[in-house]
C-alpha positions as CSV (number, residue, x, y, z in Angstrom):
1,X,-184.6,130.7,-30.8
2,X,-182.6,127.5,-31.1
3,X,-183.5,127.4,-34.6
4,X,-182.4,131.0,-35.2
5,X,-178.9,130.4,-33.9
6,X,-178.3,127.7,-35.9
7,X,-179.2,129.6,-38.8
8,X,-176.8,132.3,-37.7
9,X,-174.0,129.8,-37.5
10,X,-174.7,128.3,-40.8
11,X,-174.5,131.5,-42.6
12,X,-171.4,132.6,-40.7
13,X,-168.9,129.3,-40.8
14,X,-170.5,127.5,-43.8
15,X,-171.7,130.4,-46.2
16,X,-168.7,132.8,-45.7
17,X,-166.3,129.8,-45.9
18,X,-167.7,128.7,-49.2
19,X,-167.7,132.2,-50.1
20,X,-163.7,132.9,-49.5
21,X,-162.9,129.9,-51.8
22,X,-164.2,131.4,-54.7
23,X,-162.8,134.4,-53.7
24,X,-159.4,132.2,-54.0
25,X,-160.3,130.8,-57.1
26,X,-161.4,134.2,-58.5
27,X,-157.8,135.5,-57.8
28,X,-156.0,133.1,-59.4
29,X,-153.7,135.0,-61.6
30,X,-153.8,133.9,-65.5
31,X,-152.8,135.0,-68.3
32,X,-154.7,137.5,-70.0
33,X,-155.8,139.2,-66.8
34,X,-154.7,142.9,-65.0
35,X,-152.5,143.2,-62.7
36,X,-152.0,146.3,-60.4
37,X,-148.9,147.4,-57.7
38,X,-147.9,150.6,-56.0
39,X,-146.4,152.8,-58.0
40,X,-145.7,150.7,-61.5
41,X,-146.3,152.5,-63.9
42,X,-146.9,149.9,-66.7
43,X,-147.0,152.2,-69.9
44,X,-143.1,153.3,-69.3
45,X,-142.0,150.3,-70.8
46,X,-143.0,147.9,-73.6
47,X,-143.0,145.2,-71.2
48,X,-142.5,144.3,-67.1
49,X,-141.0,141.2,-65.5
50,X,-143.0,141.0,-62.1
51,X,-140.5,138.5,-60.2
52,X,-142.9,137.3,-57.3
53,X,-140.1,136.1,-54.2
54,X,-140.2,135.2,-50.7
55,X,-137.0,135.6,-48.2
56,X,-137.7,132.0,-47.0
57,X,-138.2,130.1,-50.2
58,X,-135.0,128.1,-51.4
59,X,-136.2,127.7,-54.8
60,X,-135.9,131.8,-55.0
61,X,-132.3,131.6,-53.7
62,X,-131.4,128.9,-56.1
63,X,-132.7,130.7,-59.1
64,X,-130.8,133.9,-58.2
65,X,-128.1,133.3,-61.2
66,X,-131.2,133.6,-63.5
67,X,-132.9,137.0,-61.9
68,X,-129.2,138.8,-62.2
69,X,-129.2,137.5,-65.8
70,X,-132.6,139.5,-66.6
71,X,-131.0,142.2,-64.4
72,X,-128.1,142.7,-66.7
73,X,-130.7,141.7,-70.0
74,X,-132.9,145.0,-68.5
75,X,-129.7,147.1,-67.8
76,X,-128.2,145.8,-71.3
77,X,-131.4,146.5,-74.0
78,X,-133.6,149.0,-71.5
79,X,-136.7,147.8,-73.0
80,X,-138.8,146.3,-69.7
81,X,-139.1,147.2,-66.1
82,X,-138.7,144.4,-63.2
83,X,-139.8,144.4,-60.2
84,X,-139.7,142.0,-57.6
85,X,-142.5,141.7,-55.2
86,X,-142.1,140.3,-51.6
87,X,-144.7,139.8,-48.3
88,X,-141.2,140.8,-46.8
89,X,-140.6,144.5,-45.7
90,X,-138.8,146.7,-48.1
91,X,-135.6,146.8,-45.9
92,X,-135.7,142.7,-45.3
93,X,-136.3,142.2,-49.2
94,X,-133.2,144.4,-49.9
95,X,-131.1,143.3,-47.9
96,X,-131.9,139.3,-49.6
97,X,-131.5,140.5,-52.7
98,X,-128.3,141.8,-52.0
99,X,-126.7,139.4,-50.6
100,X,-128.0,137.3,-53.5
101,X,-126.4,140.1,-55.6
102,X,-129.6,140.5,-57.9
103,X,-129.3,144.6,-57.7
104,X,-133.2,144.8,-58.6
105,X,-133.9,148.6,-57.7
106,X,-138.0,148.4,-57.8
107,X,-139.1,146.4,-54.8
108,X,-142.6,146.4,-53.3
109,X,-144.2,144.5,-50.6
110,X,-147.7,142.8,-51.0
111,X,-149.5,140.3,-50.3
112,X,-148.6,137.4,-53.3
113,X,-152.0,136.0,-52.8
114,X,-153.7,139.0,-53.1
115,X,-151.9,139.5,-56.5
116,X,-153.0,136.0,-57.5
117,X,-149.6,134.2,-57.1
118,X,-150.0,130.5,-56.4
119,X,-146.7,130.4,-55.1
120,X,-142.9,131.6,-55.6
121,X,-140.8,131.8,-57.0
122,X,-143.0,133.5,-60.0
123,X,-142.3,134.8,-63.2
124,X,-144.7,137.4,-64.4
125,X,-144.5,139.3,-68.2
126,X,-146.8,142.3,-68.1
127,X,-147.5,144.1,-71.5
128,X,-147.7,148.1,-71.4
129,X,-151.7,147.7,-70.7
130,X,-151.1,146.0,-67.7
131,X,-152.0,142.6,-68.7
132,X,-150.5,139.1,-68.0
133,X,-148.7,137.8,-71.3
134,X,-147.3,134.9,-69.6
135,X,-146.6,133.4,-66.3
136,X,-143.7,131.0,-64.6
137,X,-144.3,129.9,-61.3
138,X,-141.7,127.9,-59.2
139,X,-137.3,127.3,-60.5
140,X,-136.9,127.0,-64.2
141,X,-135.4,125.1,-66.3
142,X,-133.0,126.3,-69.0
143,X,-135.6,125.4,-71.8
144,X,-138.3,127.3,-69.4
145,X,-136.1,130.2,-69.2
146,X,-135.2,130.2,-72.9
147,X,-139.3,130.2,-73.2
148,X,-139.7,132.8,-70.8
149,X,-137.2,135.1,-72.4
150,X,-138.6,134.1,-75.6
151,X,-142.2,135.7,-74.1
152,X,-140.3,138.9,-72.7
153,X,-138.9,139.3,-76.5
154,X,-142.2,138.9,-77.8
155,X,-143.8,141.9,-75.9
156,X,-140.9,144.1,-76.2
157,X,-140.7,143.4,-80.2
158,X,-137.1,142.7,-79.3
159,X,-135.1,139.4,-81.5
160,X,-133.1,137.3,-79.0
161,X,-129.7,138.1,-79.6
162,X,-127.7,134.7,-79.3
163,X,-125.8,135.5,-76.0
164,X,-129.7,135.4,-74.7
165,X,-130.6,132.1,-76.0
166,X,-130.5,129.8,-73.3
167,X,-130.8,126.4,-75.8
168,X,-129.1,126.0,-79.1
169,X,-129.7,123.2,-81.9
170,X,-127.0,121.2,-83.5
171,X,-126.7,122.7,-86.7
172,X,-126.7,126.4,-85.2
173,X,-123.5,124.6,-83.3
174,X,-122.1,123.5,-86.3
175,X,-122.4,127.5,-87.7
176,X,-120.5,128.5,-84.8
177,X,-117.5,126.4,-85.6
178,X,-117.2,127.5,-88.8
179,X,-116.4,130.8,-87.2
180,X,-114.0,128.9,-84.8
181,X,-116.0,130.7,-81.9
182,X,-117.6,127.9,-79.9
183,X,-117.1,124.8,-77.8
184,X,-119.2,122.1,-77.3
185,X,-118.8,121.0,-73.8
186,X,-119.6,117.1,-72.7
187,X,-120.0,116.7,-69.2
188,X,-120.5,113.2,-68.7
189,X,-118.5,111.0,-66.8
190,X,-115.1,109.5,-68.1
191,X,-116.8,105.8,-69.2
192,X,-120.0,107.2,-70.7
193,X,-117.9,109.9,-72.8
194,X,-115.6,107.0,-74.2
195,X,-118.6,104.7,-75.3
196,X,-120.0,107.3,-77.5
197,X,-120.1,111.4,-77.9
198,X,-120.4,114.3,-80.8
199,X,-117.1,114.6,-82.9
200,X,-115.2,117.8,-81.5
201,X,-116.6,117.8,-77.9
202,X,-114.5,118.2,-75.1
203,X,-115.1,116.0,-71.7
204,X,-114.7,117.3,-68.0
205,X,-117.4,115.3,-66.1
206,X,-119.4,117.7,-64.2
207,X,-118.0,117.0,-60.8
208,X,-114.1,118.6,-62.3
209,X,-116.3,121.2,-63.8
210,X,-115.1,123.7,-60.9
211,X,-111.7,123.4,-61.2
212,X,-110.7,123.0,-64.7
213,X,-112.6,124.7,-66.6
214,X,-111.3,128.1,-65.9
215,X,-108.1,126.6,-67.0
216,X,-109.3,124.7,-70.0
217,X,-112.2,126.7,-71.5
218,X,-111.8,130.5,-72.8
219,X,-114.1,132.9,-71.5
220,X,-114.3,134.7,-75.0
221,X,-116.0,131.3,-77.0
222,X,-119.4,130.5,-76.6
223,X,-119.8,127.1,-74.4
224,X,-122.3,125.0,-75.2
225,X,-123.4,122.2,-72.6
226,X,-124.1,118.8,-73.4
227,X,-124.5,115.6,-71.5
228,X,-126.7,113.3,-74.3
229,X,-129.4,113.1,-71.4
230,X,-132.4,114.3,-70.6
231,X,-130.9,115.7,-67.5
232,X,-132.2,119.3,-66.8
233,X,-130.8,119.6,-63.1
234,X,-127.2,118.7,-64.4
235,X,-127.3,121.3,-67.4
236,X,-128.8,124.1,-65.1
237,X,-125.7,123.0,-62.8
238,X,-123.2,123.3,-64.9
239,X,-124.4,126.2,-66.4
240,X,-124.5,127.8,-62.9
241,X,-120.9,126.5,-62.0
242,X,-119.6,128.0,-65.6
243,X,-121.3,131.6,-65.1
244,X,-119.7,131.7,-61.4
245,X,-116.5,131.5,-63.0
246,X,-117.0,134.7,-65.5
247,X,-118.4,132.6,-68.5
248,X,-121.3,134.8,-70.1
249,X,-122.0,132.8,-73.7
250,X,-123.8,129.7,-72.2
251,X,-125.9,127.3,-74.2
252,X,-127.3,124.0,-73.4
253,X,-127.8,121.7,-76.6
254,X,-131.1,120.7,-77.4
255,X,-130.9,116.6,-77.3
């Protein structure tokens, strides 16, 4: 009898256990794989952004100036759903998005582990079959986003138009002034910007950036960040701080 319950305990705690990992392991989203949620139809649109978010995740809140831009990208071309998926109810997940003022109108509550989401905030691009083209998990860069955007594109058979670009090269900056419709925008500190910067830059260190640039930079030209580092916090910062203030045309220079 002794030996029987042992061998009852050994199948329930150790075999189930090892059993459940796998389980994990087999849910692991990747690309390539199917993806399925209430009510999404995939085949209504070329493409769907699956934006995978929790209420109580930080990184979610601070990438909220990127989720409105694929808002007004979905509003502006038409040719992808999004949806944002919380663990959250419906009326909690609203109510975050709107007073992150991301006015994403298909919401659904899962599980994210269920779906396969190793963690938020996740960025999912779902062709019309249903299937995983590529995934983003956790706050993006601006060369991550520009990638991302770059997938979206792909699946919809849409060409990023340049006010969707999130990086720009040096001679595409150089085309741009020809036109007289761009400025590149240094901001390094004072010092660093008098040792050595890009003919035709203008400086305001990135701790003015709040205050003068409404002032000093015109909404209507393209602004195209730069700080000769390999900064991505500071260029996601400023970028942040420039779109708060109305500026839509936003580039980071590729160092």
């Amino acid at each position: 009898m002794v030996l029987v319950f042992c061998g009852i305990l050994v199948k329930r705690f150790v075999i189930n256990r090892s059993n459940a990992v796998d389980i994990d392991k087999f849910n692991e989203l990747k690309v390539g794989d199917s993806i399925e949620l209430p009510d999404i139809i995939w085949e209504k649109a070329p493409a769907t952004v699956v934006l995978g978010l929790n209420t109580k995740c930080k990184f979610c809140t601070e990438s909220a100036p990127f989720y409105k831009e694929l808002v007004e990208k979905q509003m502006t071309e038409g040719s992808f759903q999004l949806v944002a998926v919380f663990p959250e109810s419906l009326n909690e997940s609203r109510q975050y998005l709107e007073e992150l003022n991301v006015p994403v109108t298909e919401i659904r509550q899962s599980s994210l582990r269920r779906l396969g989401f190793k963690g938020t905030p996740s960025v999912v691009v779902v062709d019309r079959f249903g299937s995983v083209k590529s995934i983003s998990l956790g706050k993006l860069a601006a060369e991550d986003e520009s990638q991302m955007i770059a997938s979206l594109d792909n699946v919809t058979g849409k060409t990023s138009i340049s006010t969707n670009k999130r990086t720009i090269s040096l001679k595409e900056v150089e085309t741009l002034r020809i036109k007289n419709k761009v400025v590149v925008l240094d901001i390094r500190e004072r010092e660093a910007y008098a040792r050595e910067h890009l003919a035709g830059t203008v400086n305001i260190p990135i701790d003015e950036l709040e205050a003068r640039a409404v002032n000093e930079l015109s909404p209507d030209s393209a602004v195209v960040i730069h700080c000769n580092c390999n900064d991505s916090q500071l260029k996601d910062l400023a970028r942040t701080t420039l779109r708060s203030q109305g500026f839509e045309k936003l580039f980071v220079l590729i160092e």
